[in-house]
N, C-alpha and C positions, 0 to 999 in steps of 0.2 A: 442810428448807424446806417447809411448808405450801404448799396452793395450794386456792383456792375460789374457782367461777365463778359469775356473777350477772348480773342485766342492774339496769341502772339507770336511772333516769327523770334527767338532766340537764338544762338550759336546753336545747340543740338537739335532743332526743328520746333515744328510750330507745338505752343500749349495753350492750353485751357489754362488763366488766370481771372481771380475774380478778384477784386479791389473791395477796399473795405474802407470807411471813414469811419474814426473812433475819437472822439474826444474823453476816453480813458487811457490812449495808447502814450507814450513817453517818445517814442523813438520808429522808426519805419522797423517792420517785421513780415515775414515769411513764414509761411506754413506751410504742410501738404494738406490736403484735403482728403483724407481716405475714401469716404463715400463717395464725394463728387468727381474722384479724379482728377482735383485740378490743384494747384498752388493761390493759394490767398495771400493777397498783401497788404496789410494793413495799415494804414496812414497813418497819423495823429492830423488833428483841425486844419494846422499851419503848414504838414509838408505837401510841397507840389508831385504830381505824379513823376516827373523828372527823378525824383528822390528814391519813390518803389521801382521804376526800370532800371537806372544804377546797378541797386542793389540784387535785382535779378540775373541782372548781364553778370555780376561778380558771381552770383551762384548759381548760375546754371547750369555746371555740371552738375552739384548736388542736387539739382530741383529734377534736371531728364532722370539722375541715377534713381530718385523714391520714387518718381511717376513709374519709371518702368519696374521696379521693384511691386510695386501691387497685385494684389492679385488679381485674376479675373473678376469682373462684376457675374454676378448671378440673379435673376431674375423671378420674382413668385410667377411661373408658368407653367402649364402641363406639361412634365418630362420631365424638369429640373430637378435637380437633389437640392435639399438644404439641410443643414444640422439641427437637430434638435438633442440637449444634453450630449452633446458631440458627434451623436450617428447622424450620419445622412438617410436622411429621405426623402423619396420619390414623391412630386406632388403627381398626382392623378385626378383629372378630372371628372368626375362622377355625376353628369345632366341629369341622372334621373333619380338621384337619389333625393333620401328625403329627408336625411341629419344634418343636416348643414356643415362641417367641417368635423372629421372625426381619423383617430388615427386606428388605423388595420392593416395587415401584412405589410409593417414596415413600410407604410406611405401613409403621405399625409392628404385625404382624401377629401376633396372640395367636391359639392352638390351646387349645382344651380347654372346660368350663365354664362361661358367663357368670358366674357367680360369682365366678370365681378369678380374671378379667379385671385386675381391679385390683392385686392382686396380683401375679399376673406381671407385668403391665407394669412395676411398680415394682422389682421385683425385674432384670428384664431392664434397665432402665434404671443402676441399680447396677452391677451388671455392667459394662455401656457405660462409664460412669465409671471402672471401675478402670482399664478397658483404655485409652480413652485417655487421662485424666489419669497412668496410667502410664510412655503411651510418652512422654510432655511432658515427666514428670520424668526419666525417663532420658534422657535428650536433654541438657536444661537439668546436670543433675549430669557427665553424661561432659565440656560443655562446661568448666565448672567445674572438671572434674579432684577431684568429690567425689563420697562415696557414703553415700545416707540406708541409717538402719539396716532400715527400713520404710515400709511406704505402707498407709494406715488410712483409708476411706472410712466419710463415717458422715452424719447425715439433723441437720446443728446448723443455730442459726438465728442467732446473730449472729457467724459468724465463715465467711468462704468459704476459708480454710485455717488452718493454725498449723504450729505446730513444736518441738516437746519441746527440750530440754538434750540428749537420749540419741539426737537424731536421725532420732526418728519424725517424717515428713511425715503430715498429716491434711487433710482435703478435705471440704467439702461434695458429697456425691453428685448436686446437684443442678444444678453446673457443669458438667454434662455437656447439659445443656438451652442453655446462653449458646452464644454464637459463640464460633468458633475463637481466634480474637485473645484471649479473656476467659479463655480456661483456658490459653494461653499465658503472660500475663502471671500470671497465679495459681502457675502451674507454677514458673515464674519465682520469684517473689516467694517465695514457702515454700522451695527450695535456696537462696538466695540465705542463708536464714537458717540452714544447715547452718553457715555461718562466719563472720556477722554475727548475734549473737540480739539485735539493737536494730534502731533503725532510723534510722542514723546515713549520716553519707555516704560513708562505704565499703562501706556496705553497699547502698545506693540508685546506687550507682557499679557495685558488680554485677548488679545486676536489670537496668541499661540495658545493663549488656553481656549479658547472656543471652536481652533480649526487644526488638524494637524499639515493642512498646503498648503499655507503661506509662499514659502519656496517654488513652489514648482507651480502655480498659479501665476504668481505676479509674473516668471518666468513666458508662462504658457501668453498672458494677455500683450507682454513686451514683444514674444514674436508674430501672433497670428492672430492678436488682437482687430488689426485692421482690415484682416480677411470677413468678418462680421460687418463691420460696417459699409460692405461691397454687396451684400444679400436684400434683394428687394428693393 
């Protein structure tokens, strides 16, 4: 799959689009891009670019109305807040220290570099994630009386888990930012599919016995879901 970015002059002003060539696609499509802030449009082999600006010029109000709907991007840098299990915390940069990333008084405290600021923090924030979306899914599986083959943290942007046939659980790394309740239900929701791979109502018959937010999580990821993927 190709990809090229560009900005474009549309009826509500200039955007950030990024093209895409898909020989799985059916039909020309639209997307937002939360992370990137930009609109993606996706070809199929056969259609001409003529075909995604159309379609853009027909939806651009809809396209300026989610670009300006997002949130602020936020940056892993000294001063910034980021959430972790939903509190915000202050990174601070700590040159002289000698822990390498460590959390105290409500901040998340990087040693070493200004440079490498960003990167550890994201790095350490990963970490965070394995560990506790770890202890959720062991939790949730002993509940169950089941056991994943694996646990695979990774940086995706339209899916906040999944679940292989072989039993690999997979996670956005960045649910370690949402509230407790959100990686509960998430934690949930992926074992759930160790022995339902649909999502059918025995299968949605176990996520309510393994979580009691279902409701108010899927809730919580449908509104400020894409505020996460604007962090770092």
């Amino acid at each position: 799959m190709n990809s090229i970015s560009e900005t474009l002059a549309l009826p509500q002003g200039l955007t950030p689009v990024r093209w895409r060539r898909s020989p799985r696609a059916r039909r020309v499509s639209i997307r937002i891009d939360a992370r990137g802030g930009a609109v993606i449009v996706t070809l199929p082999m056969r259609a001409g670019r003529a075909a995604g600006i159309a379609l853009l010029m027909d939806h651009a109000g809809w396209v300026a109305d989610r670009l300006a709907a997002l949130p602020d991007a936020i940056a892993f840098r000294d001063g910034n807040e980021v959430p972790l299990s939903g509190e915000f915390m202050r990174i601070r940069h700590r040159p002289l220290g000698r822990r390498g990333v460590w959390l105290e008084d409500g901040a998340i405290n990087v040693s070493g570099e200004l440079e490498h600021l960003p990167r550890r923090t994201a790095d350490f924030l990963r970490a965070e994630a394995r560990r506790r979306l770890g202890a959720h899914v062991r939790a949730k599986a002993a509940l169950a009386g089941l056991v994943p083959r694996r646990l695979v943290v990774k940086d995706t942007r339209s899916r906040w888990g999944s679940c292989t046939p072989d039993g690999t659980l997979m996670f956005c790394w960045r649910l370690v930012m949402a509230p407790e309740f959100v990686q509960d239900y998430v934690a949930a929701h992926e074992v759930a599919h160790l022995r339902h791979l649909n999502h059918g109502k025995r299968f949605w018959s176990l996520v309510n016995r393994l979580t009691p937010h279902t409701e108010e999580a899927v809730l919580w990821l449908r509104e400020c879901g894409a505020g996460l993927l604007r962090i770092g």
